[in-house]
C-alpha positions in Angstrom: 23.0 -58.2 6.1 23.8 -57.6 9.7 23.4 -54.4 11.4 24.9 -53.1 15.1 23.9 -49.5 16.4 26.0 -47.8 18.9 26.2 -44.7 21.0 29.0 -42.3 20.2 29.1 -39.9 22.8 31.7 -38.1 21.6 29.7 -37.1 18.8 26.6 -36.8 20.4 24.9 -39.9 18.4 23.8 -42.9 17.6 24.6 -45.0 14.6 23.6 -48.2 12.7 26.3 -49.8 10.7 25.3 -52.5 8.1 28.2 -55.3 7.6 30.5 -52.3 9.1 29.5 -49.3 7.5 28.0 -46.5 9.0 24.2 -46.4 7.0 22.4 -43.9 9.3 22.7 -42.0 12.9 20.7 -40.5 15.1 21.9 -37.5 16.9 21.3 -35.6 20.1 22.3 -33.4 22.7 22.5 -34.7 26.4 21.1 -32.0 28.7 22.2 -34.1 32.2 20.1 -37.2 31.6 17.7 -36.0 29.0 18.6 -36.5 25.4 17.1 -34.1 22.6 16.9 -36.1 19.8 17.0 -33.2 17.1 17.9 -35.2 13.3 17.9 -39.0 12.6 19.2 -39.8 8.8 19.7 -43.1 7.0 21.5 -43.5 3.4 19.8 -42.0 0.5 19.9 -45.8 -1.2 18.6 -47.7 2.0 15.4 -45.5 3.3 12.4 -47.8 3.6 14.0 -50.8 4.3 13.5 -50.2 8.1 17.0 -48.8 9.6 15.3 -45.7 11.0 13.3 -47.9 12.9 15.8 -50.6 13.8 18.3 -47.2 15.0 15.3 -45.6 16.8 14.4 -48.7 18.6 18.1 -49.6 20.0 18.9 -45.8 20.8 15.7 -45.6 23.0 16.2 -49.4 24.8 19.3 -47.8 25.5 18.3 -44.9 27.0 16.0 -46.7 28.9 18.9 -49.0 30.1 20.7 -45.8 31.5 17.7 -44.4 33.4 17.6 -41.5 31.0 15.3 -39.1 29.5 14.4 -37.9 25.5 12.8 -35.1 24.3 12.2 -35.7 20.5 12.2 -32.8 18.7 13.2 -34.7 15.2 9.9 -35.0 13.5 11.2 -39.3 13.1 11.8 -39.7 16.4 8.5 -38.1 17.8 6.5 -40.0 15.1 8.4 -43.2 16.0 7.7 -42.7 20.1 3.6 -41.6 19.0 2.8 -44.9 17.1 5.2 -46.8 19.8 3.3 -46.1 23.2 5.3 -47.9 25.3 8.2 -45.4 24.6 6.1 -42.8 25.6 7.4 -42.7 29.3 11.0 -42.0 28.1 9.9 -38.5 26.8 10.7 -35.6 29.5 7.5 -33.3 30.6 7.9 -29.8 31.0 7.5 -28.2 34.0 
């Protein structure tokens, strides 16, 4: 099955499609270059069979592509960027 994820900033999220239908997002809210990643959901049916991952990863590349920031306050997110180090330089410090 093939999957796409895209940013729709007009509603402030993420989403994976499989075969063209919308299986998960991951939403946010841009604060001028730093994205607070704040709930990330995939279909009831398709959980374990690695979307979260797959949507995490692409969101993340492309906030990396735009020079952007995260702050992960969804608990998915913050465990995805802890046991993937070399996301750790997207998240924003404080201070």
């Amino acid at each position: 099955m093939a999957s796409q994820v895209r940013n729709v900033p007009e509603k402030a999220r993420y989403e994976i499609l499989r075969d063209g239908e919308l299986v998960g997002v991951a939403e946010y809210v841009d604060r001028g270059g730093v994205l607070v990643f704040h709930h990330t959901e995939i279909s009831a049916p398709l959980r374990g069979d690695g979307l979260g991952a797959e949507l995490v990863t692409a969101a993340l590349d492309d906030v990396r592509a735009r020079g952007q920031r995260i702050i992960p306050t969804c608990s998915y997110v913050a465990e995805f960027v802890e046991q993937h180090p070399d996301y750790g330089n997207l998240v924003a410090t404080s201070g």
